[in-house]
N, C-alpha and C positions, 0 to 999 in steps of 0.2 A: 948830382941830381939837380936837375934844375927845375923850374916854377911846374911848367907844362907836365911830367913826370910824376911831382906832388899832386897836384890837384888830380889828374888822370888817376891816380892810385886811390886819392880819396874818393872819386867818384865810383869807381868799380868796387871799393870796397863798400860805400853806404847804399851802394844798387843792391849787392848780395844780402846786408843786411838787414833794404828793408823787405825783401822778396823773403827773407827768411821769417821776419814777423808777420808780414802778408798771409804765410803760407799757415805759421801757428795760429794767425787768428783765427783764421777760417777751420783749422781741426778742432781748433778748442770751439767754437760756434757750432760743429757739427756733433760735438760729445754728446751722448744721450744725456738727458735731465731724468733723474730716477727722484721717487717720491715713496714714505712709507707711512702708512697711517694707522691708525687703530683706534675702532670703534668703541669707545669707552660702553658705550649700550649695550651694541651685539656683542661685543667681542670679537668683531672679523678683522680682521689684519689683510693690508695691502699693501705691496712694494715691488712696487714696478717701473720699468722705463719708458715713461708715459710721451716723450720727444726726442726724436733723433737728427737732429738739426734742425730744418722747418717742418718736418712730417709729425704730426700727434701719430699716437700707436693707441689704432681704433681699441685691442684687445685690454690696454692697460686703460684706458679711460672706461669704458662699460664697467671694469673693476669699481675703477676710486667713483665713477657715478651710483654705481652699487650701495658701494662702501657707504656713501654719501648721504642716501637716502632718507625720506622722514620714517625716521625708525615706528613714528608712532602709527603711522597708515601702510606702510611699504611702498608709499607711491617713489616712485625713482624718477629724476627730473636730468637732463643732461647741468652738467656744471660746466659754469663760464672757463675757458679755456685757458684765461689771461690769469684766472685765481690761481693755477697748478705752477703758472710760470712765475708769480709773485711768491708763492710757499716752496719755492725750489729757490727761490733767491734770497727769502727769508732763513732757510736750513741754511746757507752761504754764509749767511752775516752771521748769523747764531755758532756756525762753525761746528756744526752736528747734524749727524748719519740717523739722530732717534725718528722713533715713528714720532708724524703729528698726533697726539691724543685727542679724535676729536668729540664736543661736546657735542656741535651741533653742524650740520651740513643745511642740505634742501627741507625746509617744511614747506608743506603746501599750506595753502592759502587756510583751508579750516583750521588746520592745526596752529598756524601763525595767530588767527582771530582769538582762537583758544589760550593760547599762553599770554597775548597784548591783554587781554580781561583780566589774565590772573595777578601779573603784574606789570608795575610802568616802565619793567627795563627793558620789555620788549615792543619795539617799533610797528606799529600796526601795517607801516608800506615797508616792513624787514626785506632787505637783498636777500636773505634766506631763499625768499617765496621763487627766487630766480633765478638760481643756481648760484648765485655771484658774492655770499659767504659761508662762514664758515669761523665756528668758535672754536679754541682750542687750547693746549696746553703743549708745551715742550719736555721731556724728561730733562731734570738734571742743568734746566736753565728756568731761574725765578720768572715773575709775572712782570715784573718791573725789567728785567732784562728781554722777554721777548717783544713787550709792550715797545721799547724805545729801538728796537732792531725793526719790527713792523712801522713803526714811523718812519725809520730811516729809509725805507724803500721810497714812500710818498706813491702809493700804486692806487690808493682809494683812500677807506675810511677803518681805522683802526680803533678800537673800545679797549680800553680796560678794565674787569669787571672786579674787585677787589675779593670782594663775599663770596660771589660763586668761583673764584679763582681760573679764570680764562680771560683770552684774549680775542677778541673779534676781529678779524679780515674780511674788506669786501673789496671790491674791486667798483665801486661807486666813485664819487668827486674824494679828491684828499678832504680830509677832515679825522677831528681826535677829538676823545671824550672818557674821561673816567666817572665810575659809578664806585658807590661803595669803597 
């Protein structure tokens, strides 16, 4: 076998292989992204497949915007679309299928006013008021392990709240802070 032979063989062979990673990337890209949450408040539970490559799936988001809602007025507000793709990738690194437990989704603007009076852990210009957080808890993984899995995305702004035992995601500038 000579030079021409070799290399002709390695070339054919690293064409096939990389049309073959080409081809996995692009399936694993188009894999649905599934999401499951639950209303620590209502009680309503959601798990759905909110993305099926680029396409959002109108029917699962009206859900988790539901789900989402300021429980305390019923107002329902669309949720930032970038939060669902950051908490699908957060479930990734955490390495769990559990629903998100959540505390806190969408508050509108009075109810925000309302709680920033009651205490200082709430930000009077809160991402809440804008669809773009969202508090939470993980089943089965501590506060300090979801805490440093949401930093590790670097997708916004991640809180730790010690006392009321949740974790904050927003999809704002990177930035981290614990309370309590």
């Amino acid at each position: 076998m000579n030079n021409g032979q070799t290399r002709r063989s390695f070339l054919i062979g690293s064409t096939i292989a990389g049309s073959t990673l080409l081809m996995s990337g692009t399936a694993i890209a188009s894999q649905p992204k599934r999401l499951r949450f639950l209303n620590l408040h209502t009680g309503e539970r959601a798990d759905a497949e909110y993305r099926i490559g680029d396409t959002f799936q109108a029917d699962a988001l009206a859900a988790f915007d539901r789900l989402l809602r300021d429980h305390r007025t019923g107002e329902i507000y669309e949720t930032d679309r970038t939060l669902f793709d950051a908490l699908h990738r957060l479930a990734g690194v955490l390495e769990t299928n559990q629903p998100f437990h959540v505390i806190s989704g969408y508050r509108s603007p009075r109810t925000n006013a309302i709680l920033a009076n009651r205490s200082g852990g709430v930000a009077r210009n809160s991402f809440h008021q804008w669809g773009m957080a969202i508090d939470l808890r993980v089943p089965g993984r501590s506060l300090d392990a979801v805490y440093r899995a949401a930093r590790s995305l670097q997708a916004g702004g991640v809180g730790k709240y010690r006392r009321s035992n949740f974790v904050h995601v927003d999809t704002g500038r990177v930035r981290y802070w614990r309370q309590g």
